[in-house]
ZABA-985511 format. One record per residue (C-alpha): residue number from 1; residue in one letter; x negated, y, z. Coordinates in Angstrom, 1 decimal. Each point is the difference from the previous one (the first is absolute). Layout:
N
+-----+-----+--------+--------+--------+
!   n ! res !      u !      v !      w !
+-----+-----+--------+--------+--------+
! NUM !   A !      X !      Y !      Z !
...
+-----+-----+--------+--------+--------+
% end
This chain:
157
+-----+-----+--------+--------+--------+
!   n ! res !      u !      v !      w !
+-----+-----+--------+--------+--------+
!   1 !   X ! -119.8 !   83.7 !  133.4 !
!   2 !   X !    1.0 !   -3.0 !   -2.8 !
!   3 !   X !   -1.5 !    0.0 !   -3.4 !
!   4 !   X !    3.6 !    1.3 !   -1.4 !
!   5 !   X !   -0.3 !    2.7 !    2.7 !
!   6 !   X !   -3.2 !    1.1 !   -1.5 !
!   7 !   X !    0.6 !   -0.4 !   -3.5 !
!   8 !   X !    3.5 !    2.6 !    0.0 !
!   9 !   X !   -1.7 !    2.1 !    2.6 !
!  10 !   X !   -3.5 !    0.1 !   -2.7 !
!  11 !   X !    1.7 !   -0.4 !   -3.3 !
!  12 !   X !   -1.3 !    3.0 !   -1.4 !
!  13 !   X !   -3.3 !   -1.7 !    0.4 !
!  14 !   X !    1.5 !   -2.9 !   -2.1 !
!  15 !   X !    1.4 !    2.3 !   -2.7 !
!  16 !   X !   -3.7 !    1.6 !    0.0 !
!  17 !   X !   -1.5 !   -3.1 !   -0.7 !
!  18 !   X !    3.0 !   -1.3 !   -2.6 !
!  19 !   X !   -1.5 !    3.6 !   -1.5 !
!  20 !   X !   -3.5 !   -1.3 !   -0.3 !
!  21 !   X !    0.3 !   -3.0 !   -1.4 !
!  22 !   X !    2.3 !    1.2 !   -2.8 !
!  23 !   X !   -2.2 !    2.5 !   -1.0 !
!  24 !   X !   -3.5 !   -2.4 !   -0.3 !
!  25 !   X !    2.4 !   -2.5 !   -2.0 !
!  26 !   X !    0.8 !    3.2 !   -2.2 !
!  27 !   X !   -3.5 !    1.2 !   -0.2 !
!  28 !   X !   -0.5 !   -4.3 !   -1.3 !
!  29 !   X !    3.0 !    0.0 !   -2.3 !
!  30 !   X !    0.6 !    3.9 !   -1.1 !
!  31 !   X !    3.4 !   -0.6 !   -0.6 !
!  32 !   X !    1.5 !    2.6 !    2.0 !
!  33 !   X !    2.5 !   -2.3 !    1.1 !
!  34 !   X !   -1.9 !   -0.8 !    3.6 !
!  35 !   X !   -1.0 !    4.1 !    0.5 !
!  36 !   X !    4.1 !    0.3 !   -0.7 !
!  37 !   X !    0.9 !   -2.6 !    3.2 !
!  38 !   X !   -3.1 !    1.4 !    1.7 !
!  39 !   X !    1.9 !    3.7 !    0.0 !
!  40 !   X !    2.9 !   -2.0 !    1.6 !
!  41 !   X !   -1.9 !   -1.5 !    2.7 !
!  42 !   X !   -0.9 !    3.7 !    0.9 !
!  43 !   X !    3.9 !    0.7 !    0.1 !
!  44 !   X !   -0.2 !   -2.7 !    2.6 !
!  45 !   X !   -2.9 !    1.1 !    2.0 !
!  46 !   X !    2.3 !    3.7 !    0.6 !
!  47 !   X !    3.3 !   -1.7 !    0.7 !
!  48 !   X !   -2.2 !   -1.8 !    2.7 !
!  49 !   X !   -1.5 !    2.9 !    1.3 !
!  50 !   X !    3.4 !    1.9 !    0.4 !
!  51 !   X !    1.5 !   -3.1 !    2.0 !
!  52 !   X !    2.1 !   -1.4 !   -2.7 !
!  53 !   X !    1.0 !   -3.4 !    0.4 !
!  54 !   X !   -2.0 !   -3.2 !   -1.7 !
!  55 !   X !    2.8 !   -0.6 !   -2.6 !
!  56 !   X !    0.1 !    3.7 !   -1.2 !
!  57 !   X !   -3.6 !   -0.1 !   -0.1 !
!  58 !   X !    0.4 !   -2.9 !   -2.8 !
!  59 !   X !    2.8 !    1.8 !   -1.7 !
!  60 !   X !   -1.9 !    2.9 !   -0.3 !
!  61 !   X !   -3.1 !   -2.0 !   -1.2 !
!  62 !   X !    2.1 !   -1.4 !   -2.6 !
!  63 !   X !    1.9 !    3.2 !   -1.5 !
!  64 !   X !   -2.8 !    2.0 !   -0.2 !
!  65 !   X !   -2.1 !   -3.2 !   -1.9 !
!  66 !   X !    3.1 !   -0.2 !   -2.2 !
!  67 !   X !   -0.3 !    3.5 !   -1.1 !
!  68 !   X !   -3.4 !    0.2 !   -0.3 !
!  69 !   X !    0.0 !   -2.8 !   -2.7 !
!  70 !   X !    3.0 !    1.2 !   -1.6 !
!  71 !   X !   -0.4 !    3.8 !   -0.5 !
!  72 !   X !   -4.2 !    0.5 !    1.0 !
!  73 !   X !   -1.5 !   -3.0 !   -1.7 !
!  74 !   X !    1.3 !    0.8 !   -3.5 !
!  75 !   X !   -1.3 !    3.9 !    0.0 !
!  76 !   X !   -3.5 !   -1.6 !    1.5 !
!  77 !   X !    0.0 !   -2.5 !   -2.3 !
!  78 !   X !    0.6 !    2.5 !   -2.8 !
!  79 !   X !   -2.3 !    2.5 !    1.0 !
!  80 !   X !   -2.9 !   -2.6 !    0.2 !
!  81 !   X !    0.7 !   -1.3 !   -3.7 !
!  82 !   X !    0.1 !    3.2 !   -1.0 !
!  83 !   X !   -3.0 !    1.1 !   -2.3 !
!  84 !   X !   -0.8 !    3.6 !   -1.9 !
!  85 !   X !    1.7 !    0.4 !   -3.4 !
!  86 !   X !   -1.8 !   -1.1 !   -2.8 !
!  87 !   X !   -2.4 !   -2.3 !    2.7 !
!  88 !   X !   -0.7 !   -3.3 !   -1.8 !
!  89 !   X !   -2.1 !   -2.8 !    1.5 !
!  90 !   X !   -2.0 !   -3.2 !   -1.4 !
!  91 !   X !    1.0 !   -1.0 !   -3.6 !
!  92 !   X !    2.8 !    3.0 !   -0.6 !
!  93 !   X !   -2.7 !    2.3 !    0.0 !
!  94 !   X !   -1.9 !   -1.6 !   -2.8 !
!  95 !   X !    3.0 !    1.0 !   -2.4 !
!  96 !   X !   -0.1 !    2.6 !   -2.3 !
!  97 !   X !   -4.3 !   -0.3 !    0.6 !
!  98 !   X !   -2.4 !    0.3 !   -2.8 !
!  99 !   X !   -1.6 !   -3.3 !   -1.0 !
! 100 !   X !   -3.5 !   -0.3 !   -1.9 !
! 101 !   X !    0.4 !   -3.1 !   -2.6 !
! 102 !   X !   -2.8 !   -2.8 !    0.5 !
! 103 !   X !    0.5 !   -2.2 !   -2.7 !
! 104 !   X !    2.7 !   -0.4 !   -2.4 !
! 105 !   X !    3.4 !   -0.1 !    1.6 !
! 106 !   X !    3.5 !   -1.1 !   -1.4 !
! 107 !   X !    2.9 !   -1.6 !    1.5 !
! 108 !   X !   -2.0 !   -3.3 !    0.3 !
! 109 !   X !   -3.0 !    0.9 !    1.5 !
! 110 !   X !   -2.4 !    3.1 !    1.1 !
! 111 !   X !   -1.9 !    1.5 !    3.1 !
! 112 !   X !    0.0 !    3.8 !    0.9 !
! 113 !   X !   -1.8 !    2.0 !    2.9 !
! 114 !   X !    2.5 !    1.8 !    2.2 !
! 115 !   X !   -1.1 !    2.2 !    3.0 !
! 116 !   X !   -3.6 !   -1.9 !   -0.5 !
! 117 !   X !    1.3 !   -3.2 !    0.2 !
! 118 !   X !    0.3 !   -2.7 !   -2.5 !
! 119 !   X !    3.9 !   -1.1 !   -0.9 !
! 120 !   X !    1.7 !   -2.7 !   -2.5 !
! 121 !   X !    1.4 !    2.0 !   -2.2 !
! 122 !   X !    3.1 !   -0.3 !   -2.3 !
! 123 !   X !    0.9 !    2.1 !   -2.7 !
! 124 !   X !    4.2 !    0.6 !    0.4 !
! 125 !   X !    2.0 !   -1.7 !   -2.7 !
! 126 !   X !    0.1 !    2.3 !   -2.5 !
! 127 !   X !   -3.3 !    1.8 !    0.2 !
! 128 !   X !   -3.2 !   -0.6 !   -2.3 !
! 129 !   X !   -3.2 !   -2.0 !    0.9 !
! 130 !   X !   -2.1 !    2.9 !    1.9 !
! 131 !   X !   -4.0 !   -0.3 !   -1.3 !
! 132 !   X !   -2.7 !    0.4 !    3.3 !
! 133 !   X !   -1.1 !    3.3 !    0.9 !
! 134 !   X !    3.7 !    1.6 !   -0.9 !
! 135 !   X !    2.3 !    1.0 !    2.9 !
! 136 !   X !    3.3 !   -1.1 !    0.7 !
! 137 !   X !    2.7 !    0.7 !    2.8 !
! 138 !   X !    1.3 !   -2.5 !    2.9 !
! 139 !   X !    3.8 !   -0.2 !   -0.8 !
! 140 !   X !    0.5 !   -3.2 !    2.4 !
! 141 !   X !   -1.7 !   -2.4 !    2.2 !
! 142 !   X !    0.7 !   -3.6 !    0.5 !
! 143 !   X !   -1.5 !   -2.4 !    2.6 !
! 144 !   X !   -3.9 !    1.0 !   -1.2 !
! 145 !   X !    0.8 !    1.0 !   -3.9 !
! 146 !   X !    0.5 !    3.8 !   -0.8 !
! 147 !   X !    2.2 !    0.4 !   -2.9 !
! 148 !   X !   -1.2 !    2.6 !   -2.1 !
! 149 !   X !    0.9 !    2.9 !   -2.9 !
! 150 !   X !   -2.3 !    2.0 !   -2.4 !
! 151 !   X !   -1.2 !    3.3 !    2.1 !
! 152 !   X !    1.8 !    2.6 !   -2.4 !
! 153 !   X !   -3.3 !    1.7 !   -2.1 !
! 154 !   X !   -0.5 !    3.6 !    1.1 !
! 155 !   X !    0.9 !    2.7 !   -2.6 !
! 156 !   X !   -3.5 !    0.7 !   -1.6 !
! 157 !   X !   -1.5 !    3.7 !   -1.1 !
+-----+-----+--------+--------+--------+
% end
């Protein structure tokens, strides 16, 4: 038996291993574009189990990839990105935050504690200088400065 013998009588075997490689490079990369050809291959390893010839193995490989990435890939892709309504993460979350004044802050210059940690602080354009030891809200943050407004005072009784 040649090598070519052996190889389109044991192509499955090929397809299997075309399988596992694409799917270590997508468990490296985690771009669900490898696991997408990797579904392929497996098209390949059944055409070659039924019998089916070497070049209908390949288109079959190749259909099945190109539908994977076209139609699968973007619902994966969305469903990954997807997050709870209302879910914010790092800096979003600090918005709308009380903020304790540490020393005097205007537009120019200030410090505030927010979540127990000590930010720059701004005061937003239009707002007053906020004395220490008031509270204020996070309207905005840029780079490592929280732009901040007046808390509003609660009703008193």
């Amino acid at each position: 038996m040649t090598t070519a013998e052996w190889i389109v009588s044991n192509a499955w075997v090929i397809w299997l291993a075309v399988f596992l490689l694409l799917a270590i490079i997508e468990m490296l990369s985690l771009d669900l574009y490898f696991i997408m050809l990797g579904v392929g291959a497996l098209g390949g390893v059944a055409v070659a189990l039924l019998g089916g010839p070497m070049w209908l193995q390949v288109v079959v490989f190749c259909g099945i990839s190109l539908l994977m990435i076209l139609l699968v890939r973007p619902i994966a892709v969305r469903h990954l990105k997807k997050s709870p309504d209302g879910f914010r993460t790092n800096i979003e979350r600090l918005i709308g935050e009380d903020a304790l004044i540490l020393e005097p802050t205007s537009r120019l210059s200030g410090s505030a504690k927010i979540h127990g940690e000590i930010w720059t602080a701004r005061s937003e354009s239009n707002s007053p200088t906020m004395m220490p030891g008031t509270y204020a809200v996070v309207r905005r943050v840029q780079g490592a400065t929280a732009y901040l407004e007046p808390a509003p005072q609660a009703p008193e009784s």
